[in-house]
N, C-alpha and C positions, 0 to 999 in steps of 0.2 A: 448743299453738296449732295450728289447723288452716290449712293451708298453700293456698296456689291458689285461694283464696276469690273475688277481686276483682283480676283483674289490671290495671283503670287506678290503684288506691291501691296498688297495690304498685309500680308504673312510678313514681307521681310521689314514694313513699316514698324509691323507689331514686334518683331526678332532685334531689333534696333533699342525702342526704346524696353522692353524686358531687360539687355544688357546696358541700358543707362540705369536704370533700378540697381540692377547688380553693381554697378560702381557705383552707386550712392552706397549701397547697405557694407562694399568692402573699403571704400574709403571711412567707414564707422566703426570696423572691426568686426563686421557680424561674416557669419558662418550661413553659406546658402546654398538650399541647390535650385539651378533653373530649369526644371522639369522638360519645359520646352525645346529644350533647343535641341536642332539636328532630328526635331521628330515630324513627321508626316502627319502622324494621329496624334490624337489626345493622351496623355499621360496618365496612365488608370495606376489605382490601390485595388486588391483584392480583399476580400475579408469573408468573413464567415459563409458557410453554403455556397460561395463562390459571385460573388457579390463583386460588382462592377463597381466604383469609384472613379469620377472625373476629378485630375489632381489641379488643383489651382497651377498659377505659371512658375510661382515661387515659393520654396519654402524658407523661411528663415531658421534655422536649429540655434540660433544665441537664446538664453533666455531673456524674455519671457517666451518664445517662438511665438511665430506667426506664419499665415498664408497668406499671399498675395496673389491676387487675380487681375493680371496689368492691360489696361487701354490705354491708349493715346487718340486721346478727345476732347471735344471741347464743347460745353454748356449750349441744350438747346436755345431759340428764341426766346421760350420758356421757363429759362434759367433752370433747366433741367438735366440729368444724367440717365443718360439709358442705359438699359441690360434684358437680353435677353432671356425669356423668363427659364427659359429648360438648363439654360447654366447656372441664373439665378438661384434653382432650387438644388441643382446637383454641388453646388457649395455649399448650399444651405445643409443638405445632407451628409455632405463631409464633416461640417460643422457637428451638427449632433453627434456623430459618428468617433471622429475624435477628440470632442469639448476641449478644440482650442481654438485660438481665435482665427478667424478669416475674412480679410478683409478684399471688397472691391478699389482699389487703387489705379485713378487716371493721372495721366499725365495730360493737361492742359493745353491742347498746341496751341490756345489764341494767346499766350504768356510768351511763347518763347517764336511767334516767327510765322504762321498758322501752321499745314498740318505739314507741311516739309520741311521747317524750320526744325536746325539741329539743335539747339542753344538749351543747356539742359541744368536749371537750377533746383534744389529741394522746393525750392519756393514756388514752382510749378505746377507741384504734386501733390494731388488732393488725395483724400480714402475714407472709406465709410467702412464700419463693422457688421458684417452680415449677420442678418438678426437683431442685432442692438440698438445700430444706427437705420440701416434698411431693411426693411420686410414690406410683406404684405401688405399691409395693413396703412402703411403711409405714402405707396405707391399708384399711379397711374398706369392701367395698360392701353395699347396701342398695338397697330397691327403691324411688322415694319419687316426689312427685309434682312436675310441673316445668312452666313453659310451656314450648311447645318452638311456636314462628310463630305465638305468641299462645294457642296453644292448650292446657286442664289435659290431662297425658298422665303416665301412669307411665313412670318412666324409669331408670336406674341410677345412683347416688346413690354418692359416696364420701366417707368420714371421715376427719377425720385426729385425733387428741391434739390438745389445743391447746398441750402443750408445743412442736412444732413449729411454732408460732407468735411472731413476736419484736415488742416492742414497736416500731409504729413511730417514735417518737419516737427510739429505738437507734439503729436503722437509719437514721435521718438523720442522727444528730448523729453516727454513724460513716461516714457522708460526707462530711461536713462541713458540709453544707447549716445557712444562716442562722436564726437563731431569733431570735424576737423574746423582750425581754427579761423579759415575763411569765412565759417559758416558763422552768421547771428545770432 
């Protein structure tokens, strides 16, 4: 698939599944905000000396809280997952910043349909914890293409296995967070 084709179908592709996440997390009972939505730009934190923050797409406020930075994508050739590395670290720095968790979270499209397919199960949706599960150090870079303020740019690209990636459906029901009773 050729990538940075059309950047308003890729925003509203993205504005799509960010609100299927949102009705997973409220058919659970959690409490969220979708940063994204309705914005043109990025969703900045301010902090000390006036300090810039890029906010993940979602936040969770239920405890334990959490961050979610949502794609909908699907495993390279290479059984790999990419990310862009300059967002890669502007969560990673969020992470330090607010020592709570943050996690990259895809949704799968070769599971439900490829990438137009609506069909939207937990069982879909993968996540890795920035820093714990992905970092540096266990990643591949590559040179790849990206918007970067709207714009296609070449940019630096990192992979990870998708082993290092955990069912989200796991990762909740080892929070404990509520499921509805369709779910397994």
């Amino acid at each position: 698939m050729i990538q940075c084709e059309n950047n308003n179908d890729d925003r509203e592709l993205g504005k799509y599944w960010e609100r299927q996440f949102c009705l997973m997390a409220y058919d659970r009972g959690m409490v969220f905000t979708p940063h994204q939505w309705n914005r043109e730009k990025s969703a900045m934190a301010y902090g000390g000396k006036l300090n810039k923050y890029t906010l993940p797409d979602i936040t969770v406020w239920s405890c334990p809280g959490e961050h979610h930075e949502i794609k909908h994508k699907n495993p390279t050739k290479k059984n790999s997952i990419g990310f862009e590395k300059y967002r890669y670290e502007a969560l990673r720095e969020f992470m330090f910043i607010t020592n709570q968790k943050v996690f990259y979270t895809i949704h799968n499209h070769d599971l439900s349909g490829g990438r137009y397919g609506k069909e939207n199960k937990i069982e879909h949706w993968f996540t890795a914890e920035i820093e714990n599960d992905i970092n540096i150090n266990n990643a591949f870079k590559c040179i790849g293409c990206s918007y970067v303020s709207g714009e296609k740019k070449q940019v630096d690209v990192l992979y990870w296995d998708i082993k290092y990636f955990h069912r989200l459906l796991d990762i909740w029901k080892e929070q404990g967070r509520l499921f509805p009773a369709h779910v397994v």
